[in-house]
C-alpha positions as CSV (number, residue, x, y, z in Angstrom):
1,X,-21.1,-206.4,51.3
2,X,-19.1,-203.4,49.2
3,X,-21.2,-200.1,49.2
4,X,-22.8,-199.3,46.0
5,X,-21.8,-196.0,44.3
6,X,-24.9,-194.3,45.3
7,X,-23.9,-194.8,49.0
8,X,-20.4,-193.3,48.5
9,X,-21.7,-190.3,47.3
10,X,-24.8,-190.2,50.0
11,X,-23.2,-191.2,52.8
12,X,-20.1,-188.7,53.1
13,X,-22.8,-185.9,51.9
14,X,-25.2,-186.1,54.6
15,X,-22.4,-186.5,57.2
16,X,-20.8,-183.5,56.4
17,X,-24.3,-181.8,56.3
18,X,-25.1,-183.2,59.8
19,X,-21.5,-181.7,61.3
20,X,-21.6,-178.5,59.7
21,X,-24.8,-178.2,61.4
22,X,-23.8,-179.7,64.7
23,X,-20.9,-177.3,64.3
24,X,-23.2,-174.1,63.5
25,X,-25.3,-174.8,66.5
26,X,-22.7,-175.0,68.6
27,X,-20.9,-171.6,67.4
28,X,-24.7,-169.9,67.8
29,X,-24.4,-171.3,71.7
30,X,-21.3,-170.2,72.4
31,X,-22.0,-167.0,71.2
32,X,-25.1,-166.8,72.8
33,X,-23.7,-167.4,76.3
34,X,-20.6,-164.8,75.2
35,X,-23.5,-162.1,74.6
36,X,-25.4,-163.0,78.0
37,X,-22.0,-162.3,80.0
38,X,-22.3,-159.2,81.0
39,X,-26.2,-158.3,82.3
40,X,-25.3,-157.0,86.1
41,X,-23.1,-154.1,84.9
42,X,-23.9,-150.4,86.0
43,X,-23.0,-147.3,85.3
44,X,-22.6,-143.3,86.1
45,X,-24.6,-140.2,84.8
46,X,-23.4,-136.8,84.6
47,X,-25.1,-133.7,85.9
48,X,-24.9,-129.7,86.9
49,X,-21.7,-128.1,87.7
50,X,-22.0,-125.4,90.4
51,X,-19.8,-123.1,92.5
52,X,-18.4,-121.9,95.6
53,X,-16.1,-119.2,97.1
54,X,-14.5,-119.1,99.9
55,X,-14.0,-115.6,100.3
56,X,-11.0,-113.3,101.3
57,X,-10.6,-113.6,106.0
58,X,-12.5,-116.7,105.9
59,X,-9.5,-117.6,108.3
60,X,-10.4,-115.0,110.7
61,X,-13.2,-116.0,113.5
62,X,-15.2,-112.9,113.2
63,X,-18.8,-113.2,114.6
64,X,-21.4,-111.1,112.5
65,X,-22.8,-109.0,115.4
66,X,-25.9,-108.2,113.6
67,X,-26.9,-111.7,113.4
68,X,-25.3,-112.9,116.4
69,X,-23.9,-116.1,114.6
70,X,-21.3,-116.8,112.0
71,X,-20.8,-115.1,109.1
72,X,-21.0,-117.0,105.8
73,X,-17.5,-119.1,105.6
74,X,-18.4,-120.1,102.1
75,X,-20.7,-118.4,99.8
76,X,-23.1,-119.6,99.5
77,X,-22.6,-121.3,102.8
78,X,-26.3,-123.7,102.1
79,X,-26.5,-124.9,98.5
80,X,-29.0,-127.3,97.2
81,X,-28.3,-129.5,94.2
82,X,-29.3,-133.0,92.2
83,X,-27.8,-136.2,92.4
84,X,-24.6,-136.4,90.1
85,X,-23.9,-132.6,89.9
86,X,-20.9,-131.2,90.5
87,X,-19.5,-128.2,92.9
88,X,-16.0,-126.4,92.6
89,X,-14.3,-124.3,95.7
90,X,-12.7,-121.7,94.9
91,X,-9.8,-120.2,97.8
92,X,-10.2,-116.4,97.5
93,X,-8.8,-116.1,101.0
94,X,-5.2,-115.4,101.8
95,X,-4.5,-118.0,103.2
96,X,-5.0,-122.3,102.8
97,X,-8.2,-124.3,103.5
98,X,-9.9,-127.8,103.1
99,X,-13.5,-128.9,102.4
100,X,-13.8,-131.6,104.5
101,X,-17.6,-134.0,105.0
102,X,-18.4,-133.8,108.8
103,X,-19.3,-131.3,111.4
104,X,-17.5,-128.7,112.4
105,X,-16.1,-127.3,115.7
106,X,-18.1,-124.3,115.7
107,X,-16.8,-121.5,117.3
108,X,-16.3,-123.3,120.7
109,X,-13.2,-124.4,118.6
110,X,-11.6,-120.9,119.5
111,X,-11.2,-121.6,122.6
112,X,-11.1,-125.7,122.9
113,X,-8.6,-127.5,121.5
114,X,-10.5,-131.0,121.5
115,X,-13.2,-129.0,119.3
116,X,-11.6,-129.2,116.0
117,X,-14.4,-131.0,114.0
118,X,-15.3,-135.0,113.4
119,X,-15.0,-135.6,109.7
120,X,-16.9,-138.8,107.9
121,X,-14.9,-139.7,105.2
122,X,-17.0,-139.1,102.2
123,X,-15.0,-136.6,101.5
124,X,-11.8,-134.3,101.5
125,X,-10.2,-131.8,99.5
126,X,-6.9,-131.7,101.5
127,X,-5.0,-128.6,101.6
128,X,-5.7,-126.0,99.0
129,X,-3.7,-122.8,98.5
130,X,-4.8,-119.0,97.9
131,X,-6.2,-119.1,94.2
132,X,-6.5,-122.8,93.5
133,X,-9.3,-125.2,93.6
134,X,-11.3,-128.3,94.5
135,X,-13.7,-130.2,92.6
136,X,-16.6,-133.0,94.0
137,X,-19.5,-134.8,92.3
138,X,-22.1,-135.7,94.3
139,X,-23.9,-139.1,93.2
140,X,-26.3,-139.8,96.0
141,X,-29.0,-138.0,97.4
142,X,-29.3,-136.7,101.3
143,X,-27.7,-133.7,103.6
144,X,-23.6,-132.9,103.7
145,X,-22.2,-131.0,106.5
146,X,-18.8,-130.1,106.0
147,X,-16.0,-127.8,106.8
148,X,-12.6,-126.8,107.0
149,X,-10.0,-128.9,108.9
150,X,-7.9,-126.1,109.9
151,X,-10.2,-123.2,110.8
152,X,-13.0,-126.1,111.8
153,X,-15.5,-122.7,112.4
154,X,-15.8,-122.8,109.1
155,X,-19.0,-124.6,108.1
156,X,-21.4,-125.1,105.3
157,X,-23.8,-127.5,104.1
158,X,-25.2,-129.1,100.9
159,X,-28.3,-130.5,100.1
160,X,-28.5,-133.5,97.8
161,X,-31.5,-134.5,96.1
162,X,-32.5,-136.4,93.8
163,X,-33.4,-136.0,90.4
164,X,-36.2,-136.9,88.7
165,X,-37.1,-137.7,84.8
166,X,-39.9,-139.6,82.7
167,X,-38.7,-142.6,81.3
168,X,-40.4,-143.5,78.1
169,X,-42.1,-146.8,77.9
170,X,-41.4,-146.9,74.3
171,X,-38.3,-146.3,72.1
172,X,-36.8,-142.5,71.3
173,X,-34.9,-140.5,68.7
174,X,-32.0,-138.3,70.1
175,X,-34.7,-135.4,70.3
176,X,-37.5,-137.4,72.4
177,X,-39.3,-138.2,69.4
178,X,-41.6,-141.7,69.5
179,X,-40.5,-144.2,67.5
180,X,-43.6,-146.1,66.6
181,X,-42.0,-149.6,65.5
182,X,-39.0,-151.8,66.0
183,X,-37.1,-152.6,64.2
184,X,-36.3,-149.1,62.3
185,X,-35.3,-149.9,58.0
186,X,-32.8,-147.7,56.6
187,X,-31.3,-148.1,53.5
188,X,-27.2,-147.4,52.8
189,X,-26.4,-144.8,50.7
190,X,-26.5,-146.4,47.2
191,X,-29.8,-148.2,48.1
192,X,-29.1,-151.1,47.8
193,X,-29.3,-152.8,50.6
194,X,-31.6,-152.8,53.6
195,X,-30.5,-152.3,57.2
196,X,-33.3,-152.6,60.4
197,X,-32.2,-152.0,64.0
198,X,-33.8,-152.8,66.9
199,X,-33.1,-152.9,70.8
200,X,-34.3,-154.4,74.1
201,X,-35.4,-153.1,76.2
202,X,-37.3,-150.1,74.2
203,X,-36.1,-147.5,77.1
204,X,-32.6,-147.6,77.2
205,X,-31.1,-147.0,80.5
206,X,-28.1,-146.7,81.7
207,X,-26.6,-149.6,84.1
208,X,-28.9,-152.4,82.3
209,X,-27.8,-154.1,79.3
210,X,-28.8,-153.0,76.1
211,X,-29.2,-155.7,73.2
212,X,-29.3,-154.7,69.6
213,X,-30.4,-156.1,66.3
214,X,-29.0,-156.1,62.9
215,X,-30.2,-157.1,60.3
216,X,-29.6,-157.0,56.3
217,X,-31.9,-157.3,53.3
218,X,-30.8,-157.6,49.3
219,X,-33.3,-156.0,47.6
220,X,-32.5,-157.2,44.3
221,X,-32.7,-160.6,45.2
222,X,-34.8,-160.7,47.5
223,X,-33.5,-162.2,51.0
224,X,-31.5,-161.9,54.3
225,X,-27.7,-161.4,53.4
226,X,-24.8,-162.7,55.1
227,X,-21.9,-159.6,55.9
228,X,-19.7,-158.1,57.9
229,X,-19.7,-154.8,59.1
230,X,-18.5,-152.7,61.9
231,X,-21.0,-151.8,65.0
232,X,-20.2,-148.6,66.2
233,X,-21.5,-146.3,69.3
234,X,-21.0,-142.7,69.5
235,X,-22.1,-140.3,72.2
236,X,-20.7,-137.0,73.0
237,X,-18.4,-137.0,70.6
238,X,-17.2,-140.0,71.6
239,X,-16.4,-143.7,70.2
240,X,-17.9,-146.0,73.0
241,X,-17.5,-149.0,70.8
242,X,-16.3,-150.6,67.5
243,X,-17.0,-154.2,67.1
244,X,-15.8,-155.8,63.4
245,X,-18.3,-158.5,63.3
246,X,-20.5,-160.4,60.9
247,X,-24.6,-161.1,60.5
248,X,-24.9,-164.6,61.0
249,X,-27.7,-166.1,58.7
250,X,-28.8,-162.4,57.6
251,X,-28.8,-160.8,61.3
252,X,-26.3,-160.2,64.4
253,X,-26.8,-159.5,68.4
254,X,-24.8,-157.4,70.1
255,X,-24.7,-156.2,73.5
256,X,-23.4,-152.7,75.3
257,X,-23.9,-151.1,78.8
258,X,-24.1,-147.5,79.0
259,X,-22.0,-145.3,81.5
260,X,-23.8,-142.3,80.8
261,X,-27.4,-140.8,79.6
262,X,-27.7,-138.6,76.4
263,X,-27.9,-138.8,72.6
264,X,-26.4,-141.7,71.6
265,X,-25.5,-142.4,67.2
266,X,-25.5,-146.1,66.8
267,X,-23.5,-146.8,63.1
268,X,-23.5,-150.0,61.2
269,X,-20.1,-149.2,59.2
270,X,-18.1,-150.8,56.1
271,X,-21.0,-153.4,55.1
272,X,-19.6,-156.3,53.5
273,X,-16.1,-154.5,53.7
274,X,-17.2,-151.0,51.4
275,X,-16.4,-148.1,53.3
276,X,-18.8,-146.1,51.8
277,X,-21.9,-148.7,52.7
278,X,-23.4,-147.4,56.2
279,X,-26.0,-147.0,57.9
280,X,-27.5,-144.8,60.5
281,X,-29.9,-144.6,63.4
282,X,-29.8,-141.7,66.5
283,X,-31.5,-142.5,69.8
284,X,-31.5,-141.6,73.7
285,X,-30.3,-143.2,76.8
286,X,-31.9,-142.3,80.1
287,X,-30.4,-142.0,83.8
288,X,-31.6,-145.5,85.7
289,X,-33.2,-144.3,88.9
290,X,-32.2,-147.3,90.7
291,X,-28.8,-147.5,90.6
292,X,-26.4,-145.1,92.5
293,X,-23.5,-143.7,90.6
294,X,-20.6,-144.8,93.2
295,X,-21.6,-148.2,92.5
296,X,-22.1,-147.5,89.1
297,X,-18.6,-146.9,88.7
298,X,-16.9,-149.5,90.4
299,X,-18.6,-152.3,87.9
300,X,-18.3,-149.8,85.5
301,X,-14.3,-150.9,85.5
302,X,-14.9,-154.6,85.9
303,X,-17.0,-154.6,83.0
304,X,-14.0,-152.7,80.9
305,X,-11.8,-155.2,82.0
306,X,-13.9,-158.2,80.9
307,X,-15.0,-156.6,77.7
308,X,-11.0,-156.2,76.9
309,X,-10.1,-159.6,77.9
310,X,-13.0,-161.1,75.4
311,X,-12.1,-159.0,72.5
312,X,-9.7,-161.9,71.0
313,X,-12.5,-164.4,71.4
314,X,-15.0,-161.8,69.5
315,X,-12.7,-162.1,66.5
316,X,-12.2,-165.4,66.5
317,X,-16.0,-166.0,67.0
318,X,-16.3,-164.7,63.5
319,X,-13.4,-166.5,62.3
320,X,-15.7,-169.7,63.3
321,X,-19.0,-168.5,61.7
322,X,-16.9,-168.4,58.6
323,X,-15.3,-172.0,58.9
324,X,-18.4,-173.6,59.8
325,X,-20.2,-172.4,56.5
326,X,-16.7,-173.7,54.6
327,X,-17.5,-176.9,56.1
328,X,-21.1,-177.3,54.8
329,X,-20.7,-176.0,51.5
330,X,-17.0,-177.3,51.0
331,X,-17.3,-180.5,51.9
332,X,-20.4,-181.5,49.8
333,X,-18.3,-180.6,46.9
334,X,-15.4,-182.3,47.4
335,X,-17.5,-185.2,47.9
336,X,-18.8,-184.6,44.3
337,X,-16.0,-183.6,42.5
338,X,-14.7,-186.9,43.8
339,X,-17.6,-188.6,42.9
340,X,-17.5,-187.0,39.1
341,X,-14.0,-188.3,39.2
342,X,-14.7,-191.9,40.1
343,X,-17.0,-192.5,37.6
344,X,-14.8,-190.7,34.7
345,X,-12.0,-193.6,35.9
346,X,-10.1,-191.1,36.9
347,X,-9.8,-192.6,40.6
């Protein structure tokens, strides 16, 4: 049996509708399991930054007769702080000291030599001169005794606890502000086109993953479009992230993990490549009570490093999207151009 000419056309059509499909869903999948990769990573939050002097004869054992004890090594020689703040020594004395995490010898030191101190290794300034300085963040809570390895009568202690805040149940502007509804509509600057935003989980916090929607609307004719567009994050300042990407069938997921709490401006940039077509949205990221900063920082790398080593795959992700449409639309025509030819007698 030949085929008719009806099945030339129809058979080669549907076939290349069924792979560009097969092709699409598996581009969505891959993508999916790329944007799933990276849910366990945490991160650190800055805090307070506080002071101490060591003040000029620290070095010399002198007992405060009046009160019978020590007098203050470091001023203060008792500090109380929050979680994730930060303290700076400051030598004032003539000669060099350490600030060391342990107990000290007390002045039973003076006279006994195996009194010098037991330090715990959280830690050490080493040796600082006359007029220089040390700096320590503190990221978890509970009492550090320290002092100085070389005069180890000199003692102080700082109090570590922790902080506390009201996470929102619901999503935030930059100032605190409620936002009622997700996603939030904006509109680029010629008005043309409609952007909406949205996020999971409403609160975001830092050291949990943080999915965002995009979204794109034509007005004028009425339906999702297909672009590309930068994703950017800004906080501080500061750039976090730029990700050249595309909305795949009108709207695109990306992920990000915060390292720190504060204001954060999230920018969808260069909208179907126009520089001037942007949009704009400003909310908050909040400390995650249940995740310790020393931690934080450690995945806090690993997560860097994967990120990097993904970024080639990101583009070429794209790259894909863009083929896969090629595929279904190109394909069909080819078909019938060839078709259109056949029956001319051309072929």
């Amino acid at each position: 049996m030949f085929a008719t000419k009806s099945s030339i056309i129809t058979l080669p059509f549907i076939t290349s509708i069924t792979i560009g499909f097969l092709l699409l869903i598996l581009v969505q999948s891959i993508s999916l399991v790329h944007n799933t990769h990276y849910n366990n990573y945490v991160y650190a939050k800055t805090g307070k930054h506080y002071t101490i002097t060591i003040p000029k004869g620290s070095a010399n054992p002198e007992v405060d007769i009046t009160k019978l004890g020590p007098r203050q090594w470091y001023l203060p020689r008792t500090m109380t702080i929050g979680s994730n703040d930060t303290i700076t020594w400051i030598n004032q004395d003539t000669e060099a000291h350490t600030v060391t995490s342990g107990t000290g010898g007390g002045m039973e030191s003076l006279v006994n030599v195996n009194k010098k101190g037991s330090p715990t290794g959280e830690f050490n300034s080493g040796l600082f001169k006359p007029g220089q300085s040390w700096t320590h963040t503190f990221t978890e809570s509970g009492v550090y005794n320290y002092f100085c390895t070389i005069h180890p009568w000199m003692e102080g202690i700082i109090n570590v606890k922790a902080q506390t805040q009201n996470i929102p149940k619901y999503p935030v502007t930059d100032t605190g502000k409620r936002i009622d509804k997700l996603p939030v509509y904006t509109f680029t600057p010629d008005g043309k086109l409609e952007v909406g935003l949205s996020w999971n989980p409403k609160a975001l916090l830092t050291g949990t993953e943080t999915t965002f929607f995009v979204t794109f609307f034509d007005r004028a004719n009425n339906k999702p479009n297909l672009l590309s567009f930068d994703f950017v994050l800004i906080q501080n300042g500061k750039q976090l992230k730029r990700i050249p990407t595309s909305a795949q069938i009108g709207m695109s997921v990306q992920n990000y993990v915060f390292a720190n709490s504060g204001p954060v401006n999230i920018r969808i940039e260069n909208i179907g490549g126009i520089k001037t077509a942007f949009a704009a949205l400003n909310t908050t990221v909040f400390n995650n009570p249940s995740i310790s900063s020393s931690s934080a920082s450690q995945l806090a790398l690993q997560y860097e490093k994967s990120n990097q080593q993904s970024s080639l795959f990101q583009v070429n992700l794209v790259t894909l999207v863009s083929i896969v449409y090629a595929v279904i639309i190109g394909i069909p025509a080819a078909v019938a151009a060839t078709y259109i030819l056949y029956k001319k007698g051309i072929i």
